[in-house]
C-alpha positions as CSV (number, residue, x, y, z in Angstrom):
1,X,-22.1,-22.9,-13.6
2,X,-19.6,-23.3,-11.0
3,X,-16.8,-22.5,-12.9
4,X,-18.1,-19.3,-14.1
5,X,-18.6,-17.9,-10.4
6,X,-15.1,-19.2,-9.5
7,X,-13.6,-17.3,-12.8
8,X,-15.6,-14.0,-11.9
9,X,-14.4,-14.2,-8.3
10,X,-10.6,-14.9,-9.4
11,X,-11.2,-11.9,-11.5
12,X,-12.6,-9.4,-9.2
13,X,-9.8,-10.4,-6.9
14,X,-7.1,-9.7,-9.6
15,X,-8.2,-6.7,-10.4
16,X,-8.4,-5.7,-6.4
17,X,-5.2,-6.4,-6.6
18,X,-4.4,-4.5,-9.8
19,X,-5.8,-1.4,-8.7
20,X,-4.0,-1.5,-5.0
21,X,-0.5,-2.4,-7.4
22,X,-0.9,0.3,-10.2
23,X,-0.2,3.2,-8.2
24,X,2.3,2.2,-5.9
25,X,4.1,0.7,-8.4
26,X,4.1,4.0,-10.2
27,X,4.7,6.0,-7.7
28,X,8.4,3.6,-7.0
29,X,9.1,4.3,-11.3
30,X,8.8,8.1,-10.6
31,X,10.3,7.9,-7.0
32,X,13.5,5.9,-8.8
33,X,13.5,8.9,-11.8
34,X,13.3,12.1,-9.2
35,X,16.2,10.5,-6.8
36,X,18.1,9.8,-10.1
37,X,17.5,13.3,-11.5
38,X,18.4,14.8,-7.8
39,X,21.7,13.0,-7.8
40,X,23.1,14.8,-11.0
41,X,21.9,18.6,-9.4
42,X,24.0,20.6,-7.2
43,X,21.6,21.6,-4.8
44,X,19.1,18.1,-4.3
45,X,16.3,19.8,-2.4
46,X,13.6,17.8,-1.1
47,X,13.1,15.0,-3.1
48,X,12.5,12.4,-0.2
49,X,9.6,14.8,1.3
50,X,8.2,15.2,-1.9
51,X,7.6,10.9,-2.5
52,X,7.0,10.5,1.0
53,X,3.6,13.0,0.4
54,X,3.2,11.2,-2.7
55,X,3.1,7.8,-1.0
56,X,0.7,9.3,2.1
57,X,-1.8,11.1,-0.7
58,X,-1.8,7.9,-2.6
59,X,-2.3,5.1,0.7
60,X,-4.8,7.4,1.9
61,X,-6.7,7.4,-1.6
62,X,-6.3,3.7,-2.0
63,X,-7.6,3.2,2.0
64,X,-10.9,5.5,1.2
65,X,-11.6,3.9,-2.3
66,X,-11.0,0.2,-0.6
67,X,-12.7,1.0,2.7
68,X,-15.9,1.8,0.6
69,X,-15.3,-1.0,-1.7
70,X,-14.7,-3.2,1.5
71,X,-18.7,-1.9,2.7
72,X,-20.3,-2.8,-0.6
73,X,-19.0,-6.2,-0.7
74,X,-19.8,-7.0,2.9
75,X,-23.2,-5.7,1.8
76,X,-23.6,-8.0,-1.5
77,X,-22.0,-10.5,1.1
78,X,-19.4,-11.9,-1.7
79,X,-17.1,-12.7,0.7
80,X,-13.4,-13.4,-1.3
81,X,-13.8,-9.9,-2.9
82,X,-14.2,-8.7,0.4
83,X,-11.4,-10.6,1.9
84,X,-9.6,-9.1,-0.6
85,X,-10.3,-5.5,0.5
86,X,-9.8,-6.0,4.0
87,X,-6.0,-7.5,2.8
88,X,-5.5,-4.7,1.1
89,X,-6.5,-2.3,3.2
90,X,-4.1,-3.9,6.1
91,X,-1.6,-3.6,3.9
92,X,-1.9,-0.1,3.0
93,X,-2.1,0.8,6.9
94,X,1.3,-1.1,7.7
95,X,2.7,2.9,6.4
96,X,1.0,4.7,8.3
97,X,1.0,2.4,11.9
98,X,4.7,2.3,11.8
99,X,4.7,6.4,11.6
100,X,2.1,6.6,14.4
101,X,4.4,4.3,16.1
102,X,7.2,6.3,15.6
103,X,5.6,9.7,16.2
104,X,4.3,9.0,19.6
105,X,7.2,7.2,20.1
106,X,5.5,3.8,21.1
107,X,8.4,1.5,19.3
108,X,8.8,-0.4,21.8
109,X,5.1,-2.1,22.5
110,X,4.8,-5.3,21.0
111,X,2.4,-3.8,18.4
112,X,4.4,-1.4,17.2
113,X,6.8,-3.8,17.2
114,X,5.3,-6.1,15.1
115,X,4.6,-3.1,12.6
116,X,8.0,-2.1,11.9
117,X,9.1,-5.7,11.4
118,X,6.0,-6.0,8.9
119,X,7.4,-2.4,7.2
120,X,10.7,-3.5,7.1
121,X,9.9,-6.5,5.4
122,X,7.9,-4.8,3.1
123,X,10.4,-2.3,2.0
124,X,12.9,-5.0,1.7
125,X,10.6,-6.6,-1.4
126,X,11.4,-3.2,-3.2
127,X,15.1,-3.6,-2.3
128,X,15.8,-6.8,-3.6
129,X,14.0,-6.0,-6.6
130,X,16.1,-3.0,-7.8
C-alpha cells in the first residue's frame, strides 16, 4: 500500500516537472532555429525580441497554470506535489525578478543581487549544453 502512494507521488512530480520542461525546452529548439535562420539573412530583424516575448507569454502561462495547480494541492493537502509547484513556480519567477531588478534599476540590493546570480546560473545550464 505504501509503495503505491510513493509511486503515484513520484509520478505526479515527474510529470510537474514535465509539463514546466516541455515548453521551455521547445521554446530553446525554435529560439536555436530562428537565430540560425537570422544569421544567413541580410537584414536579421528582431529575432531576439521576438523569443524574449515568446519566453515572457510562455513563464507567464506556466506561472498561472502552476499557481492554480499550486491552490488545489494545498487544498487536497498532498504536500510533495505541492512542493513541487511552489519549486517550479520560483523558478519560473527568477526571469521575470531579474527584469524588475533591472527595470527599476535595483541591481545593487542584495535581493536583486541574489537574482541575477540565480539567472546567470540558470542561463549558464543552457550554455554548456549547446
Amino acid at each position: 500500500m505504501m509503495t503505491s502512494k510513493l509511486g503515484s507521488t513520484a509520478a505526479a512530480i515527474a510529470l510537474r516537472v514535465f509539463l514546466a520542461s516541455t515548453p521551455l525546452v521547445a521554446l530553446y529548439a525554435y529560439a536555436q532555429y530562428a537565430f540560425a535562420q537570422a544569421r544567413e539573412q541580410e537584414h536579421r530583424g528582431d529575432t531576439g525580441l521576438g523569443i524574449a516575448i515568446l519566453l515572457a507569454f510562455v513563464c507567464v502561462t506556466l506561472i498561472v497554470s502552476f499557481l492554480v495547480d499550486l491552490i488545489v494541492q494545498i487544498a487536497r493537502k498532498r504536500i510533495a506535489a505541492s512542493t513541487t509547484s511552489l519549486l517550479i513556480l520560483a523558478v519560473l519567477c527568477v526571469p521575470l525578478g531579474w527584469f524588475g531588478c533591472n527595470w527599476f534599476d535595483l541591481r545593487a540590493s542584495m535581493a536583486c543581487e541574489q537574482v541575477g546570480n540565480a539567472f546567470g546560473a540558470f542561463l549558464a545550464l543552457f550554455e554548456q549544453a549547446a
